[in-house]
TIVO-2410 file (N, C-alpha, C; in nm, 3 decimals):
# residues 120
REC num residu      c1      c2      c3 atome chaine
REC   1      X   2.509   3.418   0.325     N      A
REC   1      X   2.419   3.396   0.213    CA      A
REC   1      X   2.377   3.248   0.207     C      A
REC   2      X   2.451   3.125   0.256     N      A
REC   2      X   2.429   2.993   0.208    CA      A
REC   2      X   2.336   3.002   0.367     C      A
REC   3      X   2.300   3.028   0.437     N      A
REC   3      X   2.254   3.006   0.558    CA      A
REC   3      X   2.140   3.041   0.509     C      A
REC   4      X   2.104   3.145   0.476     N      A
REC   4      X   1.988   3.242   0.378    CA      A
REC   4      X   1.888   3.143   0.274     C      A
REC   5      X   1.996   3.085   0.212     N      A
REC   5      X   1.940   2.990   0.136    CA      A
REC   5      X   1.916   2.861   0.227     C      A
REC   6      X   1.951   2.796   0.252     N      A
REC   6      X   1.913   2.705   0.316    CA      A
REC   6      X   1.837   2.695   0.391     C      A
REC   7      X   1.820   2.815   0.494     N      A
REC   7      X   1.650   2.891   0.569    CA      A
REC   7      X   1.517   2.860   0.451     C      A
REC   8      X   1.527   2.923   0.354     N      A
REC   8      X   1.444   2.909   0.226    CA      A
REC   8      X   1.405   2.810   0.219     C      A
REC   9      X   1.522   2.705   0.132     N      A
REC   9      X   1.497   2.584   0.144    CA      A
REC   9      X   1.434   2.484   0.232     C      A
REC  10      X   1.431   2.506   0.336     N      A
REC  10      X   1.364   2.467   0.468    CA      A
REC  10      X   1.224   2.534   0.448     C      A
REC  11      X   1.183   2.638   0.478     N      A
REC  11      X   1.061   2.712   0.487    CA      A
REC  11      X   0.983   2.627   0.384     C      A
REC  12      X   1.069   2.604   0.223     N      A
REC  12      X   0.953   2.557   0.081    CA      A
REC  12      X   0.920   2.430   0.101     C      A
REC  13      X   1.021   2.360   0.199     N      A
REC  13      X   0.994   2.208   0.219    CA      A
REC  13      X   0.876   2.178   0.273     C      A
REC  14      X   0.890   2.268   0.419     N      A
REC  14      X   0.791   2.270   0.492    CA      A
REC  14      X   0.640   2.331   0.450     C      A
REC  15      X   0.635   2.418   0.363     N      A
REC  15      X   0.521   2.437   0.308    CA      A
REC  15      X   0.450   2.365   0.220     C      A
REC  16      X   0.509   2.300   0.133     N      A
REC  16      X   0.519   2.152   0.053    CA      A
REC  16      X   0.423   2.066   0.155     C      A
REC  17      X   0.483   2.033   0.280     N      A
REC  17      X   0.489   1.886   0.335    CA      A
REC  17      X   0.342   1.956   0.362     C      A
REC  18      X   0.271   2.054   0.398     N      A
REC  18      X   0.185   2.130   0.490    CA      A
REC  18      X   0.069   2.097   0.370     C      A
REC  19      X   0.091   2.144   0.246     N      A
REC  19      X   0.039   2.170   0.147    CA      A
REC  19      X  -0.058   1.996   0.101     C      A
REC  20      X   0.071   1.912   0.150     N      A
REC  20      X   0.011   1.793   0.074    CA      A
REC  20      X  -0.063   1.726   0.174     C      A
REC  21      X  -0.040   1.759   0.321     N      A
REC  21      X  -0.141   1.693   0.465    CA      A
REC  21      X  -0.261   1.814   0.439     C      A
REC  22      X  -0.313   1.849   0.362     N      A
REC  22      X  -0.420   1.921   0.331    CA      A
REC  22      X  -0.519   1.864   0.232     C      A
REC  23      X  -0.525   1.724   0.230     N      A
REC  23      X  -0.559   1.675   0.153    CA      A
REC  23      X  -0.652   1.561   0.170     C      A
REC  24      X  -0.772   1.557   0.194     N      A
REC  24      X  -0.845   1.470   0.289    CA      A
REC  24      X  -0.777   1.322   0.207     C      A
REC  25      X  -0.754   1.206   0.302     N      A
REC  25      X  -0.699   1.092   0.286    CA      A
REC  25      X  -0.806   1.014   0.334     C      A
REC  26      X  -0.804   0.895   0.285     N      A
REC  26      X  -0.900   0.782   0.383    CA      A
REC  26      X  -0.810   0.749   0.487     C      A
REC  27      X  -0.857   0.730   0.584     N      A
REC  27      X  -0.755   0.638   0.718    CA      A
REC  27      X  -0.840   0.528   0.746     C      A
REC  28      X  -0.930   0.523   0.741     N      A
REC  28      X  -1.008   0.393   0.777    CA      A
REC  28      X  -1.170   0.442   0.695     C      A
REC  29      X  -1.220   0.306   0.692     N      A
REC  29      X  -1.353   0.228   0.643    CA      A
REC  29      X  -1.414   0.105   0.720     C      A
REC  30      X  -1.531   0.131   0.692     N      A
REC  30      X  -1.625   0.015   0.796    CA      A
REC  30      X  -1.744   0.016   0.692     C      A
REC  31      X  -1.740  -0.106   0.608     N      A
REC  31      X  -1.659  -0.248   0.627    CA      A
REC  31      X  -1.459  -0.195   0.568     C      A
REC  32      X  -1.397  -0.267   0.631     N      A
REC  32      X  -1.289  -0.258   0.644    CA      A
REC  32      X  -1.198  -0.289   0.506     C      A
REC  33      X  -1.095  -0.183   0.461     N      A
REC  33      X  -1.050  -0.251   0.317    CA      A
REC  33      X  -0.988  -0.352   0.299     C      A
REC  34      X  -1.062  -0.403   0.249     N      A
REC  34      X  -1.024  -0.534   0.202    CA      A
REC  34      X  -1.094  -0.664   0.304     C      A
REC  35      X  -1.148  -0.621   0.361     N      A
REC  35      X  -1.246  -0.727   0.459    CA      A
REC  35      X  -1.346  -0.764   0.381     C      A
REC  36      X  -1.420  -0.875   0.496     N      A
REC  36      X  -1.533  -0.981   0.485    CA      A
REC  36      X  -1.633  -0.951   0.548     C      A
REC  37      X  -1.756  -0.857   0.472     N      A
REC  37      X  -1.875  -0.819   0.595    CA      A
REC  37      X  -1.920  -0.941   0.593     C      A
REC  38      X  -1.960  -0.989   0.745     N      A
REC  38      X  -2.074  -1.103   0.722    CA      A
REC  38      X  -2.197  -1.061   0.724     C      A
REC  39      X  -2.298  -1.039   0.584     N      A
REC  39      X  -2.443  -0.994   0.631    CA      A
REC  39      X  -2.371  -0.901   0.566     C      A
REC  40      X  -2.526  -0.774   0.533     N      A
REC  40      X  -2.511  -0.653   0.492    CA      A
REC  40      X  -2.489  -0.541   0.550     C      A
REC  41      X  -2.397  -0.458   0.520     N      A
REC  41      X  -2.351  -0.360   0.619    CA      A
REC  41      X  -2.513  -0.257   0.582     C      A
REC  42      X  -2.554  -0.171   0.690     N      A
REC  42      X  -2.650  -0.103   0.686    CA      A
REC  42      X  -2.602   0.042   0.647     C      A
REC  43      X  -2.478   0.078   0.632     N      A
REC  43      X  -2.421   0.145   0.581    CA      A
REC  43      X  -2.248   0.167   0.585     C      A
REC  44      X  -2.209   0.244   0.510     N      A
REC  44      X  -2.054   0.215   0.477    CA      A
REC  44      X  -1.998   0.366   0.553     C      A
REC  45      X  -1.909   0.314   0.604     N      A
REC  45      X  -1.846   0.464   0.727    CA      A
REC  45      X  -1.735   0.532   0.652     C      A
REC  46      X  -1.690   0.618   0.630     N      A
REC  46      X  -1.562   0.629   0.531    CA      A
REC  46      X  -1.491   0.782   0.664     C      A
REC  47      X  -1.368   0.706   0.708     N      A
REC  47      X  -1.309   0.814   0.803    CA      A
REC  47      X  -1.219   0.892   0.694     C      A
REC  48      X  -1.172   0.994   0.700     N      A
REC  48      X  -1.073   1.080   0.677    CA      A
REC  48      X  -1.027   1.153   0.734     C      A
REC  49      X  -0.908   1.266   0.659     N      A
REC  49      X  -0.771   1.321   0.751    CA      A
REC  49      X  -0.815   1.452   0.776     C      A
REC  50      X  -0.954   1.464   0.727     N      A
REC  50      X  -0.986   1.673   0.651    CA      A
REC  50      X  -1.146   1.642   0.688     C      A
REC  51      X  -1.222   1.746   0.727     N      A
REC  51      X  -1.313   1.811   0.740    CA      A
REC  51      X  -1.381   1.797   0.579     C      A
REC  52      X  -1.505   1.708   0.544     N      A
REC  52      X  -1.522   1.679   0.417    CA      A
REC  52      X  -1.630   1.817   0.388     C      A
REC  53      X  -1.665   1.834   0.274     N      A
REC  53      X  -1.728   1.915   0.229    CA      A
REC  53      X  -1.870   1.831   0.164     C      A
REC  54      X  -1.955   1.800   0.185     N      A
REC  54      X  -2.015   1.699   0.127    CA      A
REC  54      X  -2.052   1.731  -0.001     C      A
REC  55      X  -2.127   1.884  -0.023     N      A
REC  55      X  -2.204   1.881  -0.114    CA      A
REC  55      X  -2.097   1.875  -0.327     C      A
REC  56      X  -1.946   1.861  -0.215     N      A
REC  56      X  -1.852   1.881  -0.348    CA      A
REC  56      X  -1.796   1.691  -0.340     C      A
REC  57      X  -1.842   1.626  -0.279     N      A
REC  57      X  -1.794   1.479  -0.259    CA      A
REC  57      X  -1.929   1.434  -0.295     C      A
REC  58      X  -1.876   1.252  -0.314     N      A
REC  58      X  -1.957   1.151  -0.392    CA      A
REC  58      X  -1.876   1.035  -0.387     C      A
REC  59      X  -1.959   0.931  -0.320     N      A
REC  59      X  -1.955   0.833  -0.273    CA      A
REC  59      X  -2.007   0.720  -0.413     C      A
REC  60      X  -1.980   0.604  -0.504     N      A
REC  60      X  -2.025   0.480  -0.555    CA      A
REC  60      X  -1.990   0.366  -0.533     C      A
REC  61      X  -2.074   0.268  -0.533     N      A
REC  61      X  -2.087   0.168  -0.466    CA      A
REC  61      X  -2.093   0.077  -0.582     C      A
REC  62      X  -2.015   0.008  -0.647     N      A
REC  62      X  -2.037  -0.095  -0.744    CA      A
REC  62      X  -2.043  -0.271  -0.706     C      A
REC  63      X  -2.109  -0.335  -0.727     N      A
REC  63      X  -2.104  -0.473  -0.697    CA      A
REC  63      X  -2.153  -0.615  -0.798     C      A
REC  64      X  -2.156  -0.694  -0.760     N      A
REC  64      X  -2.163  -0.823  -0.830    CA      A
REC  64      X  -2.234  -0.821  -0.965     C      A
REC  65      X  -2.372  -0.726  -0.961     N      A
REC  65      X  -2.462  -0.737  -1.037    CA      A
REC  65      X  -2.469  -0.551  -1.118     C      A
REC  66      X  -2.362  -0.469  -1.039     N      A
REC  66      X  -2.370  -0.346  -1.113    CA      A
REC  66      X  -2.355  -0.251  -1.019     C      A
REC  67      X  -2.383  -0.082  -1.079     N      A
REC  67      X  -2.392   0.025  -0.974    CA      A
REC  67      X  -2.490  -0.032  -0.873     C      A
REC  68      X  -2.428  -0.024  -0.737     N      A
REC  68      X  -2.533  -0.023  -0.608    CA      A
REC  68      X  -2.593   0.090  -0.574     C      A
REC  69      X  -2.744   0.097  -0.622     N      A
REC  69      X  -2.843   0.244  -0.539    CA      A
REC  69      X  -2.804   0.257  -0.398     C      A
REC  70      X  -2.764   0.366  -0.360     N      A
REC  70      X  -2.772   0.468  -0.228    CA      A
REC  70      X  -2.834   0.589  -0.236     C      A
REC  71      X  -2.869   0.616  -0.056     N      A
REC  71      X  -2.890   0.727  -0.012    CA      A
REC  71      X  -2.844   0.829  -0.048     C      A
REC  72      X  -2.865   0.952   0.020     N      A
REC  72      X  -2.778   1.072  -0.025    CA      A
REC  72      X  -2.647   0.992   0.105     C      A
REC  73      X  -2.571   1.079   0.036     N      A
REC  73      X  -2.362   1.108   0.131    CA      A
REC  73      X  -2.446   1.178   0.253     C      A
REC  74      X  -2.410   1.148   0.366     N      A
REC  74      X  -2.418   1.243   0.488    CA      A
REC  74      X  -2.297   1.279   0.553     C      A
REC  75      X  -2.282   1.347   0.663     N      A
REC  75      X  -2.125   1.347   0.742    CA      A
REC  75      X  -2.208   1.269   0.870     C      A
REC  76      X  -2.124   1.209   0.979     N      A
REC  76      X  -2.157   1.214   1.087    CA      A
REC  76      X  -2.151   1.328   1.200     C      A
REC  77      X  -2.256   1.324   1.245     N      A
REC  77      X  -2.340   1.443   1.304    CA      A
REC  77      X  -2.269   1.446   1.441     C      A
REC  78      X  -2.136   1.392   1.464     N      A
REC  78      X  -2.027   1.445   1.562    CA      A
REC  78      X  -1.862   1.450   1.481     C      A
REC  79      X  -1.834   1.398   1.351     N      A
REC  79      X  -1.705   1.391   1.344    CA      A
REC  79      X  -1.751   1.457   1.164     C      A
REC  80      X  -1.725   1.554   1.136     N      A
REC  80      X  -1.727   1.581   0.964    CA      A
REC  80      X  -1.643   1.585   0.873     C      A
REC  81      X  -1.567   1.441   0.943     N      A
REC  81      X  -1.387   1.422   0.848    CA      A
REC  81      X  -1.464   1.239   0.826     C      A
REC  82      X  -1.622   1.220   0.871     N      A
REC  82      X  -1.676   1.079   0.848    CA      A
REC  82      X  -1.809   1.083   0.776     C      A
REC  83      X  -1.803   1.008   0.655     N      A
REC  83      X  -1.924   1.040   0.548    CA      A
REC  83      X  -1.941   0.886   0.572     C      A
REC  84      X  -2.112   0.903   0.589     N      A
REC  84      X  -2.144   0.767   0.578    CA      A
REC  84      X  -2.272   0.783   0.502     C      A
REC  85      X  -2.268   0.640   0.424     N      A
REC  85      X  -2.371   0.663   0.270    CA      A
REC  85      X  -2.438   0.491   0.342     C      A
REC  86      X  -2.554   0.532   0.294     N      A
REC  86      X  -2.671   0.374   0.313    CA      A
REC  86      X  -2.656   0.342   0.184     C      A
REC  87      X  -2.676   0.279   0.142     N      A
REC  87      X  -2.739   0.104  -0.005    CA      A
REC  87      X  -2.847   0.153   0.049     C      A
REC  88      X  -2.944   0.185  -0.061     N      A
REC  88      X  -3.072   0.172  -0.037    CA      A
REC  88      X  -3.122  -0.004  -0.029     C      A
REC  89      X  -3.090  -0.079  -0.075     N      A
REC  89      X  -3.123  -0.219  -0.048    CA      A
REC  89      X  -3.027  -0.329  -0.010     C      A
REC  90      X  -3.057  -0.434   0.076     N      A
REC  90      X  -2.952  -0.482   0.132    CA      A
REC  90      X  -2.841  -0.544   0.052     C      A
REC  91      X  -2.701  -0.535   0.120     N      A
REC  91      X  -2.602  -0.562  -0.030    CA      A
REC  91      X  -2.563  -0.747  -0.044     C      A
REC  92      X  -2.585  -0.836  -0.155     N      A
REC  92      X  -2.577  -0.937  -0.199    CA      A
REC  92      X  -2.464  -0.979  -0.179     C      A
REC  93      X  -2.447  -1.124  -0.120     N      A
REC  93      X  -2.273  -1.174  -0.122    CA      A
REC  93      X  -2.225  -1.125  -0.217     C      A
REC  94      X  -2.085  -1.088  -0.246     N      A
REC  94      X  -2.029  -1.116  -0.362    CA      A
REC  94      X  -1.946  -0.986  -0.335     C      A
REC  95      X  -1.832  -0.952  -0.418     N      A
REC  95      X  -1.756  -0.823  -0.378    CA      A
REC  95      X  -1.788  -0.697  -0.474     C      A
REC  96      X  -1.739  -0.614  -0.334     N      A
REC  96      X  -1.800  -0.446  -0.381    CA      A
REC  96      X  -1.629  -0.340  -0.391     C      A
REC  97      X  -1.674  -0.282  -0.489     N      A
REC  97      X  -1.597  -0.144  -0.506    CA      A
REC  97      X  -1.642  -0.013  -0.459     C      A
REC  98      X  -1.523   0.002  -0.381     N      A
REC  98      X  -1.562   0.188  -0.357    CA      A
REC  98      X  -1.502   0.271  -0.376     C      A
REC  99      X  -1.585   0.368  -0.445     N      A
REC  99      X  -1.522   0.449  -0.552    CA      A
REC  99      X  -1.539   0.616  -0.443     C      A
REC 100      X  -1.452   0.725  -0.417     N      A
REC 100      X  -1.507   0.836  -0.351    CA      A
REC 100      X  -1.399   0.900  -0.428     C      A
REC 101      X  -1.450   1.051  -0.393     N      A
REC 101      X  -1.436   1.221  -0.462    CA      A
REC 101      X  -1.460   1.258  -0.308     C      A
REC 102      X  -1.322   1.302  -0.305     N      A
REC 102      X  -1.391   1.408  -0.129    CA      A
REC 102      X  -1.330   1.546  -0.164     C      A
REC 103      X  -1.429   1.639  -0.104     N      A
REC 103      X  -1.357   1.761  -0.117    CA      A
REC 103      X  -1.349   1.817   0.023     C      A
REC 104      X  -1.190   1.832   0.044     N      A
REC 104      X  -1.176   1.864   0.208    CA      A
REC 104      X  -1.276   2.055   0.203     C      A
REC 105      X  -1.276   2.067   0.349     N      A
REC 105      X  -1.350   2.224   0.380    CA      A
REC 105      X  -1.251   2.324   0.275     C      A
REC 106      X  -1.110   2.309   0.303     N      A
REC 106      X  -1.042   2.396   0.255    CA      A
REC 106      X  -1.048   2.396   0.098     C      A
REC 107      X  -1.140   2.297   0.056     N      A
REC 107      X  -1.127   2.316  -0.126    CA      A
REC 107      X  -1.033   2.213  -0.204     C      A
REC 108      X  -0.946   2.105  -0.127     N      A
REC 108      X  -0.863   2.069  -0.204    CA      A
REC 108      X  -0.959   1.920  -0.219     C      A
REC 109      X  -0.914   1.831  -0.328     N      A
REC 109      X  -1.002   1.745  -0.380    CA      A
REC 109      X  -0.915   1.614  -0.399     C      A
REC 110      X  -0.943   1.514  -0.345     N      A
REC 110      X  -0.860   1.339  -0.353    CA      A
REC 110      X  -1.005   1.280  -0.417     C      A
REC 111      X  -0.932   1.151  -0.469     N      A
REC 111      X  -1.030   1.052  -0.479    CA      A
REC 111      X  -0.963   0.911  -0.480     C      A
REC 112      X  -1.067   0.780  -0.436     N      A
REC 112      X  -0.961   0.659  -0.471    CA      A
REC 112      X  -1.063   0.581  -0.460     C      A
REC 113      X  -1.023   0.437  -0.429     N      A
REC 113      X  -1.092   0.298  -0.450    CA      A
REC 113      X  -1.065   0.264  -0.333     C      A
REC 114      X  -1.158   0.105  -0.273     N      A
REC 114      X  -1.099   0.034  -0.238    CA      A
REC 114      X  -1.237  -0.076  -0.231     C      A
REC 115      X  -1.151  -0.182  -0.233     N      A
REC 115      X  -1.262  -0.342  -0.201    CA      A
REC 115      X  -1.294  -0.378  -0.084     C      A
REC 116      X  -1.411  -0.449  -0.067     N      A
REC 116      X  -1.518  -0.555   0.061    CA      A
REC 116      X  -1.538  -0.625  -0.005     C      A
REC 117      X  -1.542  -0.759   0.072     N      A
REC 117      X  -1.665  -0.829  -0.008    CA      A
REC 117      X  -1.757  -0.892   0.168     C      A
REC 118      X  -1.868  -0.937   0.097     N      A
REC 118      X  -2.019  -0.956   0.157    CA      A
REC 118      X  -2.002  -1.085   0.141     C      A
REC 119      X  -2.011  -1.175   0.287     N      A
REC 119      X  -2.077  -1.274   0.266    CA      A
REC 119      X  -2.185  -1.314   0.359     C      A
REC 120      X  -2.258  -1.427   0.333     N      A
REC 120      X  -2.400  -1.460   0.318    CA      A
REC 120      X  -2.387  -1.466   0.529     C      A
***
């Protein structure tokens, strides 16, 4: 019986651990978190761990002077775990926040921050 249980115990762990890598993560950004673009990036790359869903994700761009206007969210048109969003106008020294909502394919939903800043 304690073997029984402990099988269990094992199986819920592992479904757990399965459950929470189902969860699109950022792994990387370009411009880089917490980096120094020099010049304006022509657009912002955002990698993740999950297959994004775009039309349930949303990308904001806040900076020196307020919300930054962008494009629509796209995926890249070889990897769709990479959303990359344009600034409709080029972005001003000074530091930016990024704000994202991703919803992986499978439905599950993260969101977080992180900083750049722009210089001249």
């Amino acid at each position: 019986m304690r073997h029984i249980l402990t099988i269990a115990a094992a199986v819920a762990a592992l479904a757990a651990a399965g459950q929470a890598q189902a969860h699109a993560r950022l792994l990387h950004a370009a411009p880089a978190v917490g980096s120094t673009a020099h010049g304006s990036p022509q657009a912002l790359r955002l990698s993740f761990s999950e297959t994004i869903e775009p039309a349930k994700s949303n990308v904001a761009i806040t900076g020196p002077t307020g919300p930054v206007s962008t494009g629509p969210l796209a995926l890249d048109a070889k990897d769709k775990r990479v959303v990359v969003i344009a600034p409709s106008a080029p972005l001003r020294p000074g530091a930016y926040k990024v704000s994202w909502g991703m919803t992986s394919a499978d439905g599950h939903h993260t969101d977080g921050t992180y900083v750049f800043k722009v210089a001249p």
